[in-house]
C-alpha positions in Angstrom: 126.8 27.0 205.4 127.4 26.2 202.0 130.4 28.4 201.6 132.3 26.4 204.8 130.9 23.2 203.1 132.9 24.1 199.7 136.1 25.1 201.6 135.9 22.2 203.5 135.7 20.2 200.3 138.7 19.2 198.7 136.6 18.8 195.3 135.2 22.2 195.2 137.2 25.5 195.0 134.5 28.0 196.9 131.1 26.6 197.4 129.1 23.4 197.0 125.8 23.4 196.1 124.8 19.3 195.9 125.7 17.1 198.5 129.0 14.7 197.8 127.5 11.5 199.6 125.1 10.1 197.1 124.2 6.2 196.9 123.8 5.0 193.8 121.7 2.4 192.8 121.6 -0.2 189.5 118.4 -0.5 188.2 118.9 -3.9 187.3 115.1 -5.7 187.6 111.9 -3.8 186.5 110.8 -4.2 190.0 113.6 -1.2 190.9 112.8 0.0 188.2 109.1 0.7 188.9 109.7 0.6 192.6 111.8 4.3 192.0 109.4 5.2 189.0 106.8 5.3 191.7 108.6 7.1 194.4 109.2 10.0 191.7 105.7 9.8 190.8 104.6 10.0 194.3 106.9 12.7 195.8 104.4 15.1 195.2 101.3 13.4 196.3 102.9 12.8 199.9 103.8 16.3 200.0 100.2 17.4 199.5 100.6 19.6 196.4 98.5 17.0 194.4 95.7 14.2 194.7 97.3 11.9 192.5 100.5 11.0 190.5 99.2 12.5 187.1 98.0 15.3 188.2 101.5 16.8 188.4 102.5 19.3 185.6 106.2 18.7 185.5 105.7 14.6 186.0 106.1 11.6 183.4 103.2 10.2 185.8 100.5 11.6 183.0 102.6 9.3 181.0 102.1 6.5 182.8 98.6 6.9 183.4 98.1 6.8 179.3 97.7 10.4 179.0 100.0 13.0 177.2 102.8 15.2 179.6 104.6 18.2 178.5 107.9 16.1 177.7 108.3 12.9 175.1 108.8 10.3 177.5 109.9 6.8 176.5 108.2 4.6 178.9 110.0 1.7 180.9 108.4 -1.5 182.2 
């Protein structure tokens, strides 16, 4: 599938890996901001691998909930 995706693609030579079609967005109020800030947070809570938004290893969520994640994250509000 991914091969005839790449062919078909004037952009790519063989293969494509990422979808061409994304949808950008400007993050122009803090409301979209924190609005996307929480759906990142929350993609692994809806998918049941955690109870909550910090609990995630790989998530600046611990961040947000004033505790310390694996990364230096500079927080937006």
């Amino acid at each position: 599938m991914m091969m005839n995706a790449g062919i078909n693609n004037g952009n790519n030579k063989d293969w494509q890996f990422w979808q061409q079609n994304n949808h950008p967005i400007e993050l122009s109020y803090p409301s979209i901001i924190n609005q996307k800030l929480d759906y990142l947070h929350y993609n692994p809570v809806e998918a049941s691998y955690v109870e909550s938004p910090e609990h995630w290893l790989y998530s600046s969520g611990k961040d947000y909930y004033g505790k310390k994640g694996l990364l230096v994250v500079e927080l937006v509000y």
